[in-house]
Every structure is written in structure tokens, then in C-alpha cells.
C-alpha positions in Angstrom: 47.6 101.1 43.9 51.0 102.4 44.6 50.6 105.3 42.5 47.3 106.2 44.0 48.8 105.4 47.8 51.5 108.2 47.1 48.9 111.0 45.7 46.8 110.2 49.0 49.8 110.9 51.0 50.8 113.6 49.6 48.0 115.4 48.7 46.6 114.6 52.4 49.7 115.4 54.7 52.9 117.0 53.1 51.2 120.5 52.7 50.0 120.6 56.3 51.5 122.0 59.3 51.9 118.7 60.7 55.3 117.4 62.0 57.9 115.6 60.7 57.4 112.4 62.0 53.5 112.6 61.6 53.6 113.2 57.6 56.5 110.5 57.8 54.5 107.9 59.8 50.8 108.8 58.5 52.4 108.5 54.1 54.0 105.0 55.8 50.9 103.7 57.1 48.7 104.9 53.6 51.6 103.2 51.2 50.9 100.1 53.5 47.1 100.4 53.0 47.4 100.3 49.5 49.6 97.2 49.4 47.0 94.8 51.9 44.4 93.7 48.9 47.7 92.0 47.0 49.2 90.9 50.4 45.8 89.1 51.1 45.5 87.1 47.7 48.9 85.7 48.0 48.0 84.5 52.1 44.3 83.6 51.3 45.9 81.7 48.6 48.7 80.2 49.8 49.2 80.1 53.5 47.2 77.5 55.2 46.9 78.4 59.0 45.7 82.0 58.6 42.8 83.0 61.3 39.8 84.5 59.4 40.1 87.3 61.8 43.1 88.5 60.5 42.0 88.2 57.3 39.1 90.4 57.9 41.2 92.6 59.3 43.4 92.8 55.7 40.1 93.2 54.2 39.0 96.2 56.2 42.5 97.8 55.7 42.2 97.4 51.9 38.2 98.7 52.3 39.4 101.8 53.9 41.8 102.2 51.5 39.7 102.0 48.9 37.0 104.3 50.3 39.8 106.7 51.0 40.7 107.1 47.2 37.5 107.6 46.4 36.4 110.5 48.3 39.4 112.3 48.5 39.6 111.8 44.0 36.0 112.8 43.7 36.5 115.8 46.1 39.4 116.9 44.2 38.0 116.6 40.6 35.9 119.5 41.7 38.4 121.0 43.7 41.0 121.2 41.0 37.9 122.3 38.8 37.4 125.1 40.9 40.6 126.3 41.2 41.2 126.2 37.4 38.0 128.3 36.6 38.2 130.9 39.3 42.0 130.9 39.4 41.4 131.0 43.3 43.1 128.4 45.4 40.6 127.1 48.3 43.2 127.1 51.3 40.8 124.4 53.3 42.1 121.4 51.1 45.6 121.7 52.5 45.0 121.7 56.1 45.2 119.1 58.6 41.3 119.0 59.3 40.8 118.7 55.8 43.3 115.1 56.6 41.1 114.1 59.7 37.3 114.7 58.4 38.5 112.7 55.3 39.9 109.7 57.0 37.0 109.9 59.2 34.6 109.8 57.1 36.4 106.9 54.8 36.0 105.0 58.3 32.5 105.1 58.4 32.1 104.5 54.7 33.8 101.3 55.2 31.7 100.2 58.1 29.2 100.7 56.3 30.4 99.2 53.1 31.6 96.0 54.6 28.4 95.0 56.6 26.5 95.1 53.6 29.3 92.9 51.9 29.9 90.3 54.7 25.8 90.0 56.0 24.2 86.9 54.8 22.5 87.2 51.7 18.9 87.4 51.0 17.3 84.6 49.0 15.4 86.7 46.0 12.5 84.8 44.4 12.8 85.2 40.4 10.3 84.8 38.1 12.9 83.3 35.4 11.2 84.0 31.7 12.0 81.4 28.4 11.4 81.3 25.3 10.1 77.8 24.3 10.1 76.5 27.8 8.1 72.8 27.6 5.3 72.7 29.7 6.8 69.9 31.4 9.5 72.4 33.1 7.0 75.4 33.7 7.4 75.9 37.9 11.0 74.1 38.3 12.9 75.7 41.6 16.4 76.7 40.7 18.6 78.0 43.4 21.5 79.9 41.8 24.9 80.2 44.1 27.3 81.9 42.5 31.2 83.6 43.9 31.0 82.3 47.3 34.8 82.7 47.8 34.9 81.1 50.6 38.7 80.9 52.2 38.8 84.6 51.6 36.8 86.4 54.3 34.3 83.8 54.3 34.1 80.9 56.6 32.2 77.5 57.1 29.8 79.3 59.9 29.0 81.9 57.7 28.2 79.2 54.9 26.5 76.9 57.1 24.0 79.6 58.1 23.3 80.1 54.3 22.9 76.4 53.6 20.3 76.2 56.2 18.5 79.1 54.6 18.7 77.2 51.2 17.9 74.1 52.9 14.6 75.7 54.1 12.9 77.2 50.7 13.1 73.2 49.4 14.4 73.8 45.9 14.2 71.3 42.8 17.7 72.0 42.0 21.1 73.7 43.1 23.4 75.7 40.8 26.9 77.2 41.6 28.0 79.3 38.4 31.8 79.3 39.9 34.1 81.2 42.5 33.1 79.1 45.2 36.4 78.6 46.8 39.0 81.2 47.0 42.2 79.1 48.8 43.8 75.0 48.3 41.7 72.6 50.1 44.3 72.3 52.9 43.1 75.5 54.1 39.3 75.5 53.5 38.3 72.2 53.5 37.1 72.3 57.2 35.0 75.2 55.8 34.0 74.0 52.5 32.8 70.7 54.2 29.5 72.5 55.1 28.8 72.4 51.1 27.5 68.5 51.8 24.7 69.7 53.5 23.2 71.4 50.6 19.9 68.9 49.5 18.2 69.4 46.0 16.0 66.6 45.0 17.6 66.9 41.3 21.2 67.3 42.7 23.8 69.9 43.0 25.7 71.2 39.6 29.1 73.4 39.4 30.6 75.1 36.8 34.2 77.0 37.2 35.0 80.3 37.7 38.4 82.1 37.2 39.5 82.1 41.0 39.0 78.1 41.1 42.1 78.2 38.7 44.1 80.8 41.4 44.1 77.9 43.8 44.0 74.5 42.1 41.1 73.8 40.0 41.9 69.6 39.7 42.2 68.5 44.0 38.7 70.4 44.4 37.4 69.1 41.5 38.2 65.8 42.7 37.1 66.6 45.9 33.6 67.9 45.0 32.8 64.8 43.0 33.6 62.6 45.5 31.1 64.1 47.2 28.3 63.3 44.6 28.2 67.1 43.0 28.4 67.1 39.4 31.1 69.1 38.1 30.9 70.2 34.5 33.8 70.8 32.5 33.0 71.4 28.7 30.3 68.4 29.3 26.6 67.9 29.7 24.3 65.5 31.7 21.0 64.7 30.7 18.3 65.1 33.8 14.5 64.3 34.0 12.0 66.2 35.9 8.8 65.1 35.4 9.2 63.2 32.9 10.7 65.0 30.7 14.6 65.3 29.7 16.2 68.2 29.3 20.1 68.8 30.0 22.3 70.8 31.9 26.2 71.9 30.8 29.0 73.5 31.8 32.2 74.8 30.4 35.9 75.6 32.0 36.4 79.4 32.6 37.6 81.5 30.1 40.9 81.8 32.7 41.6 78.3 31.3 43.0 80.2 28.3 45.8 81.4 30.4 46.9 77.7 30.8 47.1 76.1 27.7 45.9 72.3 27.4 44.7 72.7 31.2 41.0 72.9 31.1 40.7 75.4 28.7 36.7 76.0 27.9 35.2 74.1 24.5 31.6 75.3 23.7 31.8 72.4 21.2 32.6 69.9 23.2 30.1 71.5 26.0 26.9 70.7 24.0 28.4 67.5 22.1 25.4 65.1 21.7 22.6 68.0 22.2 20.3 68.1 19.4 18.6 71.5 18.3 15.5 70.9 19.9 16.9 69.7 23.1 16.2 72.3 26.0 19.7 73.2 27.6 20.4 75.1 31.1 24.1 76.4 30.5 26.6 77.4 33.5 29.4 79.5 32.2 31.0 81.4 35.5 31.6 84.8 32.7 28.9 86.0 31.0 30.6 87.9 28.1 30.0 84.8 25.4 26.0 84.8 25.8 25.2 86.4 22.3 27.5 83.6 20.9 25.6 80.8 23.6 22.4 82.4 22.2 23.3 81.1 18.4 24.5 77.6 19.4 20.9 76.9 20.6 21.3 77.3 24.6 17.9 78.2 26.0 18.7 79.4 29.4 22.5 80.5 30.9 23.6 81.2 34.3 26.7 83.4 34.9 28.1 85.2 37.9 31.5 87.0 38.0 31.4 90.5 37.6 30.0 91.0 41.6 27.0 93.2 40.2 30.1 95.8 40.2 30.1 95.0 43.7 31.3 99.1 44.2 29.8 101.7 41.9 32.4 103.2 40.6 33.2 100.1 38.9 30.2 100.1 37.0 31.0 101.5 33.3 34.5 99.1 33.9 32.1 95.7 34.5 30.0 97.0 31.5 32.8 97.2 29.3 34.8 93.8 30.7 31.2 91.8 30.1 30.0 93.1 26.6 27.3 94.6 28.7 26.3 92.3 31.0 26.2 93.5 34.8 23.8 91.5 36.8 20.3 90.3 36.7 18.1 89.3 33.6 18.7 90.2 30.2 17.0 88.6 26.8 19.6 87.5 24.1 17.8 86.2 21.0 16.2 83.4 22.9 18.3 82.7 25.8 17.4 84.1 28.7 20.8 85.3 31.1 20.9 85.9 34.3 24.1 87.0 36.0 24.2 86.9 39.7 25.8 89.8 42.0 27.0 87.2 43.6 26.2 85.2 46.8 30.0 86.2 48.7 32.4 88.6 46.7 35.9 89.2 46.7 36.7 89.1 50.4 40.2 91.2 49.6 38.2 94.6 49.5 34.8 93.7 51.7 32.7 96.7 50.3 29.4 96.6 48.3 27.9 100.3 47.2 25.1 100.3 44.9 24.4 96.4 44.7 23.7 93.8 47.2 24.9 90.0 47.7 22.2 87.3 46.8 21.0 84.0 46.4 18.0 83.5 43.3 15.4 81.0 43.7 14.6 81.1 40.0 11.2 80.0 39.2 10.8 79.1 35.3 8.2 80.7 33.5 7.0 80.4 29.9 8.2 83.5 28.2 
């Protein structure tokens, strides 16, 4: 980000007829802008008392930023392309206009960016296929919540409003496939607190996802079981619905690998005491590992994490990172995936191009 915060101001101001003081001030101001997303994750993290206004406002700075990048790279690929095969220099990319319709534009782009990334989500209906599905489960209601972070950007009105929209559609059962917090629970939990009023007759269930590990995985652990949610970390828990058993499990995030002997994630441990013809619902926050979920017998997984690439650009680099695995459903072998673009996103850069925030009522249906 430093690297690309110095081509920006050079390539946007140094070979202009601007002043001094302006190129001075205007590079200043960019090399800040490219420093506010890693600013923001140490005081979302860390520092209790900040307002979620200023924190929006670090998350529009870094939006902007990131806008900026991208228009003024993309413009100069062809640019430079030009140039190179008509050996003609186009005089327009060096002055000062150039500067001003660029930034202005990047401002709009970011309003627009971020009102799509902070809105609240629609709740999608989804026709959820699977192989073997007992008749028995054929019409269950899943709501799947998935990177809320809230403590970054988001805030206990915002979740509140969603909760009564969740409330509303009177699900069977509630699902969060990780990243729901984003700070320590001295910041949050007057915000977090609205979580209790989510109601599923078959109970809420939580797996963990990488930034749960960023700010203290065990206090909110505690904290979410004392509140009746079931937390799963490499376990299961067998659950009826009419009249018929069938169980759901979760495993730590792969980020547990980071911290030896600190919830790392243990697929075997995860499905200990599942038989093979057992129907099992996994929650694992990363949905790289589903071929390998697939061949252990898991019949349906729910994942998050990768934001739906959350910005378009990002799109081959989520591909790659997930084995191919962006968002929505995808058949592998005989478990059906489906990874959520999430219900919040990373509040450090508020932007969503090309994909939209969500919350899945998943209906199953026999494949």
C-alpha cells in the first residue's frame, strides 16, 4: 500500500504545474490514505472507546484510496500501452485536470461503493439441493449469517435492524459460519448484545472464522455460550427435527494453525462419533477443504470468508486463495457448499463492486 500510495503521488501531481506546497501537501495527504485500512485494524482491534463515526470515516479514507488505485492503474495500463505502440506521449495524463477529474470521480465511486457495503442486507430465499436428504428434513428453514464484523464499521443499531428482519421470516434454525465480531468484547459487547434477540426454534449455532482469533477467540466464546448459543469447536451436537436426528459440527478456523495447541481445527475430532449414514450440516468459516469434507461423508457445508470478492478486482485472487470457491452453491461429490458473500464485510475498506451483502434463508431440497 505504500508502494502504490507513492506511484499515485507521483504519477498524479509531480509532473503538473502545480506548486510546491500543493504536490508537497496533496503526495502527504495520499501516503496517509494508503496507511488508514492498517491504522483501523489495529484501533477496531484494540482501542475500546472509538466512536463508530470515526471509524466510518477511516473506512471511507481507505475506500477512496482504494478506488483511487484502481482507476488511475487501469487508466494507465492503456495509457502506457498507447504510448508504447504509437511511440506518442498523450500530454493530457500529466496535467492537473487529469489530477482533479480522477480524484473526483474516485469520490463518487466510493459513495457509491460504500452504500452498497454498509445498507442492510437482503434476506435471499435458497432453494438448498442434497444428495440423500431424508424425507424427514425436506423443507427445514436455515438462516445462514455469515462475517458480520461487527466492532468494525458495524454497530448494534445496524444489527438490531437485521435481527428484526430475521426475526420476521420465522426460521427453523440459525447459522453464523464465523467473522461475527471484529474487536475484544470490551468494546462491542454493548453492540454484540443485540445477538440474544435472534429466535430459532432449533437454536442458534457458530463456527469460527479467522478474525475471531484477531481479537480473542476464548472471552467471546465464553460469552456466547453463556448466552445459550452453541459454539462448535472441532465438535458435533446431535439435533432432532421432526423426529428425526441428524447432526450439526463445527471446526476451529484454519487461522488456528497460526497458534499452535490454541484451537487449531481437527476434522477428526469434528465428526468423532458420526456414523456413515448419519446426515451432517458442517460450518467451517473457509471453504477451501470442501473436496476433502466431501470424502469424510459431510452432506451439506456452510462457509463464508472470502466476501463474494466483496470488489471485483479481487476476483481471480479469491478464486485462487479458495481452491475455487467464491460464493454461492457449488456440488462437490455429494456435499452441497454454499459460501456466503457475506452478511457485513471487512468494515476497513467499506466498498462492494460486483457482489452484494446477504443473509440466505436456505430451504432444503432433495437433490
Amino acid at each position: 500500500m505504500f508502494c502504490t500510495g507513492l506511484y499515485l503521488a507521483v504519477r498524479l501531481f509531480w509532473f503538473t504545474d502545480l506548486p510546491f506546497f500543493l504536490k508537497i501537501f496533496a503526495s502527504a495527504v495520499i501516503m496517509l490514505l494508503s496507511q488508514c485500512m492498517f491504522g483501523m485494524r489495529y484501533v477496531v482491534s484494540f482501542t475500546p472507546h472509538m466512536s463508530y463515526l470515526a471509524l466510518k470515516i477511516c473506512g471511507y479514507c481507505s475506500a477512496f484510496f482504494i478506488c483511487l488505485a484502481s482507476i488511475v492503474c487501469l487508466h494507465d495500463l492503456l495509457y502506457y500501452a498507447y504510448w508504447y505502440y504509437t511511440e506518442s506521449f498523450p500530454a493530457y495524463g500529466i496535467r492537473s485536470e487529469f489530477a482533479l477529474i480522477m480524484l473526483v470521480l474516485s469520490f463518487f465511486l466510493t459513495m457509491y461503493g460504500a452504500w452498497r457495503a454498509l445498507k442492510i442486507p437482503a434476506i435471499v430465499e435458497n432453494s438448498l439441493p442434497v444428495a440423500h436428504l431424508p424425507k424427514e428434513l425436506r423443507g427445514m428453514r436455515i438462516v445462514h449469517l455469515s462475517d458480520l464484523h461487527i466492532g468494525s464499521t458495524f454497530d448494534g443499531k445496524w444489527l438490531a435492524k437485521l435481527i428484526d428482519k430475521i426475526n420476521a421470516r420465522k426460521a427453523d434454525i440459525v447459522i453464523i459460519s464465523g467473522d461475527l465480531v471484529d474487536a475484544v468484547p470490551a468494546k462491542i459487547e454493548k453492540d454484540i448484545i443485540q445477538l440474544q434477540k435472534l429466535s430459532a426454534p432449533l437454536g442458534i449455532h457458530i463456527c469460527l472464522g479467522n478474525h475471531e482469533y484477531f481479537c480473542g477467540a476464548m472471552p467471546w466464546i465464553e460469552k456466547w455460550r453463556s448466552w445459550g448459543f452453541n459454539v462448535y469447536i472441532n465438535e458435533n451436537k446431535k439435533i432432532e427435527y421432526n423426529n428425526y436426528s441428524f447432526y450439526m459440527a463445527g471446526s476451529a478456523d484454519f487461522e488456528g494453525n497460526k497458534f499452535p495447541g490454541l484451537l487449531t481445527p481437527d476434522m477428526e475430532k469434528t465428526l468423532q462419533g458420526i456414523e456413515k449414514d448419519d446426515f451432517t450440516i458442517l460450518l467451517q468459516h473457509q471453504p477451501k477443504k470442501a473436496r476433502k469434507n466431501a470424502k469424510l461423508g459431510v452432506n451439506v457445508q456452510f462457509s463464508g470468508h472470502t466476501h463474494g470478492g466483496q470488489y471485483f478486482f479481487l476476483f481471480p485472487i479469491v478464486y485462487l486463495l479458495n481452491n475455487g470457491y467464491r460464493s454461492g452453491f457449488y456440488e462437490v461429490d455429494d456435499l452441497s457448499l454454499y459460501v456466503s458473500s457475506g452478511s457485513g464485510l471487512w468494515g476497513y475498506v467499506p466498498l462492494r463492486f460486483g457482489t452484494d451483502s446477504e443473509v440466505l434463508i436456505h430451504t432444503l431440497t432433495k437433490k
